[in-house]
C-alpha positions as CSV (number, residue, x, y, z in Angstrom):
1,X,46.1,217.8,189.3
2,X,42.8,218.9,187.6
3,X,41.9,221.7,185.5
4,X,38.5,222.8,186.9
5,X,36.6,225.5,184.5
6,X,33.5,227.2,185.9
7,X,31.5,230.5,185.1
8,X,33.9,232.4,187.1
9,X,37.2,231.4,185.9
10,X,39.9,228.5,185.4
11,X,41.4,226.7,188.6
12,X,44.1,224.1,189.3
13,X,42.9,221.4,191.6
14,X,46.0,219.8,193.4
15,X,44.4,216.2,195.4
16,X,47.0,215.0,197.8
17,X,47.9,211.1,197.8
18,X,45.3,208.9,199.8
19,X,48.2,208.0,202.0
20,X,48.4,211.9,203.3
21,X,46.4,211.2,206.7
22,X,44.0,214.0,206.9
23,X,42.4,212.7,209.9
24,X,46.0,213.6,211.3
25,X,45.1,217.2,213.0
26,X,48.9,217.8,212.8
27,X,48.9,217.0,209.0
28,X,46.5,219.4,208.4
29,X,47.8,222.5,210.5
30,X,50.8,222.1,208.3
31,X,49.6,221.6,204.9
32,X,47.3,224.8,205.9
33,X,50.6,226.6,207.2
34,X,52.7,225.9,204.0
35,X,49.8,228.1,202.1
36,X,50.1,231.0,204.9
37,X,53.9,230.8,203.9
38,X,53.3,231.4,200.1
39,X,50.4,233.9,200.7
40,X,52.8,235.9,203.2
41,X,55.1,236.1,200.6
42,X,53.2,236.9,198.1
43,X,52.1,239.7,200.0
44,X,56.1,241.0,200.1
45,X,56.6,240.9,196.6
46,X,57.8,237.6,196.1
47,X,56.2,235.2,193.2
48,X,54.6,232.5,195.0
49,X,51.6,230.9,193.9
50,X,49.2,230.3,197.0
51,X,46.2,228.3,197.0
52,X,42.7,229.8,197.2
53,X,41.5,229.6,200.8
54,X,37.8,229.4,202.4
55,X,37.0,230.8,205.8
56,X,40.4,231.1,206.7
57,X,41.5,227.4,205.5
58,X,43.5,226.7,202.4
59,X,43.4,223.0,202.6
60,X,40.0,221.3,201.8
61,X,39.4,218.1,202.8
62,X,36.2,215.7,201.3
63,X,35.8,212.3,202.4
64,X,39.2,212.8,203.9
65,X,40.7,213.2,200.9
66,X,42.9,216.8,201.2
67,X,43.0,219.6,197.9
68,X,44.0,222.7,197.1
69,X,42.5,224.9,195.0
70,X,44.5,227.7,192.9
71,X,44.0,230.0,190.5
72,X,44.8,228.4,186.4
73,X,48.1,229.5,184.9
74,X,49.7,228.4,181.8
75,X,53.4,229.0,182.4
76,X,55.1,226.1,182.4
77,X,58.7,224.6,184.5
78,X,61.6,224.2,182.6
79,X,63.2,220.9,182.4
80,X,66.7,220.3,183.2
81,X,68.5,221.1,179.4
82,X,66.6,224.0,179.3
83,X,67.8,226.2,182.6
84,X,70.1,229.1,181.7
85,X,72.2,231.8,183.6
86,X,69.5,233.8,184.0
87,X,67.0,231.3,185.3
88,X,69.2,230.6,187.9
89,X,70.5,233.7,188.6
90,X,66.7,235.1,189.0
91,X,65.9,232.4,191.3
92,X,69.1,232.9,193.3
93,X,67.7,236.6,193.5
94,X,64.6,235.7,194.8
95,X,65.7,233.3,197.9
96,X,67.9,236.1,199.0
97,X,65.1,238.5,199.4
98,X,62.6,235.6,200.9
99,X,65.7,235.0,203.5
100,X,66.0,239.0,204.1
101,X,62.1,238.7,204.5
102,X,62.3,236.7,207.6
103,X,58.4,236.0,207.7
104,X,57.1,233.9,210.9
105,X,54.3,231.2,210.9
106,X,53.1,228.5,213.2
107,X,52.3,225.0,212.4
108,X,55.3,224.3,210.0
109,X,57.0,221.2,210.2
110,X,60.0,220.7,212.7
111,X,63.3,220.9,211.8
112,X,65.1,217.6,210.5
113,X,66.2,214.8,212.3
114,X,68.3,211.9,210.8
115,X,66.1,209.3,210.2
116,X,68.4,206.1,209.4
117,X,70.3,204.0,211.7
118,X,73.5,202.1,210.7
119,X,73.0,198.8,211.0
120,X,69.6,199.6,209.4
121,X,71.7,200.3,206.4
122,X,74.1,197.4,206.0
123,X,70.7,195.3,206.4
124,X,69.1,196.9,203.2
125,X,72.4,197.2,200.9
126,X,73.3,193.5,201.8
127,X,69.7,192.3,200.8
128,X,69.8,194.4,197.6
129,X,73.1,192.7,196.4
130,X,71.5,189.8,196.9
131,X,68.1,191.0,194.9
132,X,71.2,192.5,192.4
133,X,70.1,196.4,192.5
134,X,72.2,197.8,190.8
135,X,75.0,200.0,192.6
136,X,74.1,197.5,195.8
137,X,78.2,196.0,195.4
138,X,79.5,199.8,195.1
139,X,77.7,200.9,197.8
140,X,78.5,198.1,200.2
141,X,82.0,198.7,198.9
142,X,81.5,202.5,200.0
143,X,79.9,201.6,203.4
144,X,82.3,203.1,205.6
145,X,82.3,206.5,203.9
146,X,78.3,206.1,203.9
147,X,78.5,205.7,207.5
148,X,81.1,208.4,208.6
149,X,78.7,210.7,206.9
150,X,76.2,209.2,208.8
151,X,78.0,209.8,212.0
152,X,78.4,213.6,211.2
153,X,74.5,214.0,210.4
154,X,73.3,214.8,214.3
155,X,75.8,217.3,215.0
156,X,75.6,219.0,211.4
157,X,71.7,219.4,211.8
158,X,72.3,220.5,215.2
159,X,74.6,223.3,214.0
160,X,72.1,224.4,211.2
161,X,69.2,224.5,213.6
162,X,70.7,227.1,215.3
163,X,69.4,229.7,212.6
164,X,66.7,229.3,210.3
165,X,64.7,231.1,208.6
166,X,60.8,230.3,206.8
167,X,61.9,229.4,203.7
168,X,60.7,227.4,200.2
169,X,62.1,224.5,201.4
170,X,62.1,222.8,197.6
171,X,63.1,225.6,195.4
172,X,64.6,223.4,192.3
173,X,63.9,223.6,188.9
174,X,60.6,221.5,188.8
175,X,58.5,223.7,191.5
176,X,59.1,227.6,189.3
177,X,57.1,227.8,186.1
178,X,58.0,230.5,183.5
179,X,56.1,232.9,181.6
180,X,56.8,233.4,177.6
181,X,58.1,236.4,178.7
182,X,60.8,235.3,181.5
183,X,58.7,235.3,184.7
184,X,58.9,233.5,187.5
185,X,56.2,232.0,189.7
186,X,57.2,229.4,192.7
187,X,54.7,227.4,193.0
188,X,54.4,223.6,195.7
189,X,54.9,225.5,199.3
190,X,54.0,221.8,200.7
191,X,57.8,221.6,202.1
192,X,58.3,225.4,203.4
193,X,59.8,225.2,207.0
194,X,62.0,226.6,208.7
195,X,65.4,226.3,207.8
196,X,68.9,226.9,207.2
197,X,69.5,229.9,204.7
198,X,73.1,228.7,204.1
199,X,72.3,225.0,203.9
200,X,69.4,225.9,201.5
201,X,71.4,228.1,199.0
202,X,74.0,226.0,199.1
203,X,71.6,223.2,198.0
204,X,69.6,225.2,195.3
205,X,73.1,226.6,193.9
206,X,74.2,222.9,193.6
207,X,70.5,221.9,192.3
208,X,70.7,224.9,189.6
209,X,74.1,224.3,188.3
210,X,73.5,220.8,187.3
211,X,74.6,218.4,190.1
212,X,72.4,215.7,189.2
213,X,73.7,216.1,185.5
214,X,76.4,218.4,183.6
215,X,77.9,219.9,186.8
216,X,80.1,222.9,186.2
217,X,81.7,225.4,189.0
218,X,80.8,228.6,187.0
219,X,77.2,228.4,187.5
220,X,77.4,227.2,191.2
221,X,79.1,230.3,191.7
222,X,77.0,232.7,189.8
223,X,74.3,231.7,191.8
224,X,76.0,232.1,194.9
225,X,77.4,235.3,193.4
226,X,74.0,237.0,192.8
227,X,73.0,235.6,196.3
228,X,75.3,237.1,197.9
229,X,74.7,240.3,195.9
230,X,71.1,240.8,196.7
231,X,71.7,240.3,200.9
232,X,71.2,237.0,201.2
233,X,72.7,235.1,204.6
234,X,75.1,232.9,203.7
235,X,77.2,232.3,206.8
236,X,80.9,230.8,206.8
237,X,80.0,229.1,210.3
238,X,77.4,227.0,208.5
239,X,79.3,225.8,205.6
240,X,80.6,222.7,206.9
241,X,77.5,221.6,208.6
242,X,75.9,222.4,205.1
243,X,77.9,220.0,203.5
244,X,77.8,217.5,205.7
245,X,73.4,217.7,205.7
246,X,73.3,217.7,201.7
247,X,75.1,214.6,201.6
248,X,73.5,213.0,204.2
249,X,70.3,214.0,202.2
250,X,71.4,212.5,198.9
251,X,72.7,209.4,200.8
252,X,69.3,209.2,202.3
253,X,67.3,209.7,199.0
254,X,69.3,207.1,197.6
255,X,69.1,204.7,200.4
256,X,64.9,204.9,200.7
257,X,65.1,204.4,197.0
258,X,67.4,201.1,197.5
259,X,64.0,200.4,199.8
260,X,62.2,201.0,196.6
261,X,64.3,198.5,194.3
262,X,64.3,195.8,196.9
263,X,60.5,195.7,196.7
264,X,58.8,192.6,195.2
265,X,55.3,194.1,194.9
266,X,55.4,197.0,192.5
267,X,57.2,196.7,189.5
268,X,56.8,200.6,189.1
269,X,58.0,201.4,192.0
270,X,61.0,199.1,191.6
271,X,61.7,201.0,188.1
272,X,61.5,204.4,189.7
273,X,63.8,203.4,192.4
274,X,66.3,202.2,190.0
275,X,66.3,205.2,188.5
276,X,66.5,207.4,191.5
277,X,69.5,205.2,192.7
278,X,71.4,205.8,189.4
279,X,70.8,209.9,190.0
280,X,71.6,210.1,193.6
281,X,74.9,208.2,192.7
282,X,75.4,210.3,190.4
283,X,74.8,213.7,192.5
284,X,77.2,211.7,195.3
285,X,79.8,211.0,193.1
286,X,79.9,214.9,191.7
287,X,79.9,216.2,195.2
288,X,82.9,214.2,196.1
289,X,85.3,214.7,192.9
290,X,84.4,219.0,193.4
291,X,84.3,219.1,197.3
292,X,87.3,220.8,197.8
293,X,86.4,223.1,195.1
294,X,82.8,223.8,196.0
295,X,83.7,224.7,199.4
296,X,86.2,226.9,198.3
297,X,83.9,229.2,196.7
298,X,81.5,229.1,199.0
299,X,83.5,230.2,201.9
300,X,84.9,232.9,199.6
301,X,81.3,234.0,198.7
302,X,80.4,233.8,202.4
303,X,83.3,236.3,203.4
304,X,83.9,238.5,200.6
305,X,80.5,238.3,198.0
306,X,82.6,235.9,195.8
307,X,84.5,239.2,194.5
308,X,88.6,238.1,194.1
């Protein structure tokens, strides 16, 4: 990121990694398309930040390096210790009315596929024991519950493909800044999509009410609560496939991070997929001592707007 100032204002220059292909036409319809998204709804109220765009393109690419350019602001993200009820509440506001929105635009990436193949896994957990990642011995020790979630990962995406909507896509704490005041601004569209309005509350209620740290039910369910409230689709019929995709997502972040820690060429990334390894155990090991619990409330929410 760069701060750009010029004689006719302040601007945020966002340059996109040099391994983004932007000779990739694809690549660039999308990046492109993920700024329609937050300019579309921007246009219905919502508070997204979109970039600037230039004869109809958002995404600006110089010696095929890609940027965006967007207007300056100084409200900032708040950091994990510093979320309250009514940051998350506000943002569980605002996905319900970008769901009830309903907005349609081409070029967005497809919807998920399951990216990992079994034996694939016992290959890279057996070579990090041996490399002693840490985690590598409870995870081999875990394989077969890693793999029967693996096995329900075609047919949950399957179900949740069935009804999507254009959506954030990434809508944790790191991608809303705050003004001094309390306002909200969602800013990094690069992963809008279409996709699952149940799967991604579910996993923005979990995200907000501290899965990856102090987890606590009363928060999931606020948020779910003030979803629900507002209009927002949360369907009982997609509540198991839900489940099943967030945990196959945290058991793939966690495995492409043991791909990470493995490494013997960067000692950064090594250290940052350590770290990742420790937090996605973490969120995995949450997610199974509430399941029962969790799902409870959701399907209560679903059916009734979480009123007893």
């Amino acid at each position: 990121m760069w701060r750009l100032e010029t004689p006719t204002g302040t601007y945020a220059i966002k340059q996109f990694a040099n391994d983004v292909d932007m000779c990739d036409a694809a690549t660039r319809t999308r990046l492109n398309a993920t700024e329609t998204v937050a300019r579309k709804f921007a246009g219905r109220g919502i508070p997204a930040l979109a970039s600037l765009s230039r004869a109809g393109e958002h995404l600006q690419v110089i010696d095929n390096v890609g940027y965006l350019v967007f207007p300056w602001t100084d409200w900032k993200a708040r950091g994990r210790n510093d979320i309250d009820q009514y940051h998350a509440q506000t943002v569980a506001a605002i996905l319900a009315r970008m769901h009830r929105a309903d907005i349609h635009v081409e070029g967005l990436a497809e919807p998920s596929t399951w990216p990992l193949e079994a034996e694939r896994v016992t290959d890279l957990l057996t070579l990090a024991q041996q490399r002693n990642v840490r985690e590598a011995t409870y995870m081999l020790e875990r394989l077969d519950d890693i793999l029967a979630v693996f096995n329900r990962q075609d047919t949950a995406l399957a179900t949740l493909s069935r009804s999507t909507r254009v959506s954030h896509g990434d809508l944790d704490h790191k991608n809303v800044v705050w003004s001094e005041g309390g306002d909200p601004l969602l800013i990094d569209w690069e992963s809008a999509r279409a996709i699952n309005p149940t799967y991604e509350t579910l996993l923005e209620a979990l995200d907000w009410s501290g899965i990856t740290a102090q987890f606590e039910h009363r928060p999931f369910e606020q948020f779910l609560t003030v979803y629900a409230g507002e209009g927002g689709d949360l369907a009982v019929e997609s509540i198991p496939a839900a489940f099943d995709a967030i945990l196959g997502g945290w058991i793939n972040w966690m495995l492409y991070n043991v791909g990470r820690a493995v490494g013997i060429e960067s000692l950064r990334q090594r250290a940052i997929g350590l770290q990742q390894i420790d937090l996605a155990v973490g969120a995995l090991l949450r997610l199974e001592k509430h399941s029962s619990r969790l799902q409870e409330i959701a399907y209560r929410c679903a059916a009734r707007g979480c009123r007893e």
